[in-house]
C-alpha positions in Angstrom: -36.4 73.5 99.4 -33.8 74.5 101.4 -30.9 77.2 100.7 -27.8 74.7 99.4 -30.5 72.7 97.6 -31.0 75.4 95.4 -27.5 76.5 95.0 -27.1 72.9 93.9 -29.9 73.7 91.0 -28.5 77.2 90.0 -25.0 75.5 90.1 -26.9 72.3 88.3 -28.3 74.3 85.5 -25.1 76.4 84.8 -22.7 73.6 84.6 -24.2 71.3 82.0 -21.2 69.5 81.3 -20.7 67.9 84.3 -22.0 65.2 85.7 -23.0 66.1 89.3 -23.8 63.4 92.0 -25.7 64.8 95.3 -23.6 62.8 98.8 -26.3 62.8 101.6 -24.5 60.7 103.6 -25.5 60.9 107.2 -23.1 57.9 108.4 -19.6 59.7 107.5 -20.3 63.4 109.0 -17.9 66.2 107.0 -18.8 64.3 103.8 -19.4 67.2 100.8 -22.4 67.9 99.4 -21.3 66.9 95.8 -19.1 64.8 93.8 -18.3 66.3 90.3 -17.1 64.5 87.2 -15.7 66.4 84.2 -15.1 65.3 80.7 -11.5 64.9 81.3 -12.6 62.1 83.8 -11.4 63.8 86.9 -13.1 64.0 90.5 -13.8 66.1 92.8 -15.6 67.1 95.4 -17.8 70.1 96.4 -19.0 71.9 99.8 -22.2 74.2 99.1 -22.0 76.9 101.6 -24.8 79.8 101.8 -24.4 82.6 103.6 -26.0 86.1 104.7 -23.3 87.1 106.4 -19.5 87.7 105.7 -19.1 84.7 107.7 -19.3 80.9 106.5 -19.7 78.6 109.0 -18.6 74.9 109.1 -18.6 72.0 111.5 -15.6 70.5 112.6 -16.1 67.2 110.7 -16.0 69.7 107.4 -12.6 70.8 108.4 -11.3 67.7 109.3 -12.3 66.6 105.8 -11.1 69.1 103.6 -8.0 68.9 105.8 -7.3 65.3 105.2 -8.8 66.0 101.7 -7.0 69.2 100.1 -6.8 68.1 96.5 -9.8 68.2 93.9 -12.1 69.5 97.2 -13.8 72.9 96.6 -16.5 74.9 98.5 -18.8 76.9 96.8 -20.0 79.6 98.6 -23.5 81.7 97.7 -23.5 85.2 99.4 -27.0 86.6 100.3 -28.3 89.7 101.7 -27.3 93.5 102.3 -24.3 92.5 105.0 -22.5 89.8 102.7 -20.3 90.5 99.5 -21.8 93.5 97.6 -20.6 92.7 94.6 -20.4 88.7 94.1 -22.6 86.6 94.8 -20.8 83.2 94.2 -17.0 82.5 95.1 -15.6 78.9 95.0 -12.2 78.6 97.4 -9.9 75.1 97.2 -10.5 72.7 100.4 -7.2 73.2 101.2 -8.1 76.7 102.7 -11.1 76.2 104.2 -9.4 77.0 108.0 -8.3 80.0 106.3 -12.1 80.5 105.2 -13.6 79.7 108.6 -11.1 82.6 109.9 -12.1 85.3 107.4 -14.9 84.5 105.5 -15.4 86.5 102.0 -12.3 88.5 102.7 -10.8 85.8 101.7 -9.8 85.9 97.5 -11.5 83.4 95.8 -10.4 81.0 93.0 -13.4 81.7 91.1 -16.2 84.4 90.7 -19.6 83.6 89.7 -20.9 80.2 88.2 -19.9 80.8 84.8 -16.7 80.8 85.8 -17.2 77.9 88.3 -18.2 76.4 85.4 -15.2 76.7 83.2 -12.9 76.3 86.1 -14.1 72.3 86.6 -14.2 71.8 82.8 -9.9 72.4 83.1 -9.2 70.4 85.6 
């Protein structure tokens, strides 16, 4: 299983109230990795990033997306290893910055720290 497959699980299993839909879509390149729907029937979308670095890398068709895309789009980013954030090991930025993300990485301040509070942040929207 590879590395965002099992974010999707850990982000899966601490999100139970909402309903989680995987996109492999190979014809429309940028596409995120999940569509989200809360109990207030909103949408959204989701980019699982994971990363050993302070670095998180994305393809152009990603920006372009979350460009064209900037509301209800997020990116969930899972920091691994001794060189990535010491202290957090999940942050989840808006689409709207992720140019600002592919410039600085995890300097960046995140909307949410941790899947808990992932969690609670999709339930309010």
């Amino acid at each position: 299983m590879g590395p965002e497959r099992k974010l999707y699980q850990k982000l899966k299993s601490k999100t139970p109230k909402i309903i989680w839909n995987r996109l492999e879509n190979i014809s429309l390149s940028g596409t995120p990795d999940l569509l989200g729907y809360n109990n207030s029937g909103h949408f959204f979308t989701v980019e699982l990033k994971v990363t050993k670095s302070n670095k998180v890398r994305f393809s152009p068709h990603q920006i372009a997306f979350h460009h064209d895309h900037p509301q209800n789009s997020f990116i969930l980013v899972e920091a691994l290893g001794p060189r990535s954030s010491k202290h957090v090991q999940y942050r989840l930025y808006p689409g709207s910055g992720i140019k600002a993300l592919d410039s600085f990485g995890l300097s960046l301040e995140a909307c949410c720290l941790g899947l808990e509070a992932c969690d609670l942040f999709f339930q309010k929207l």
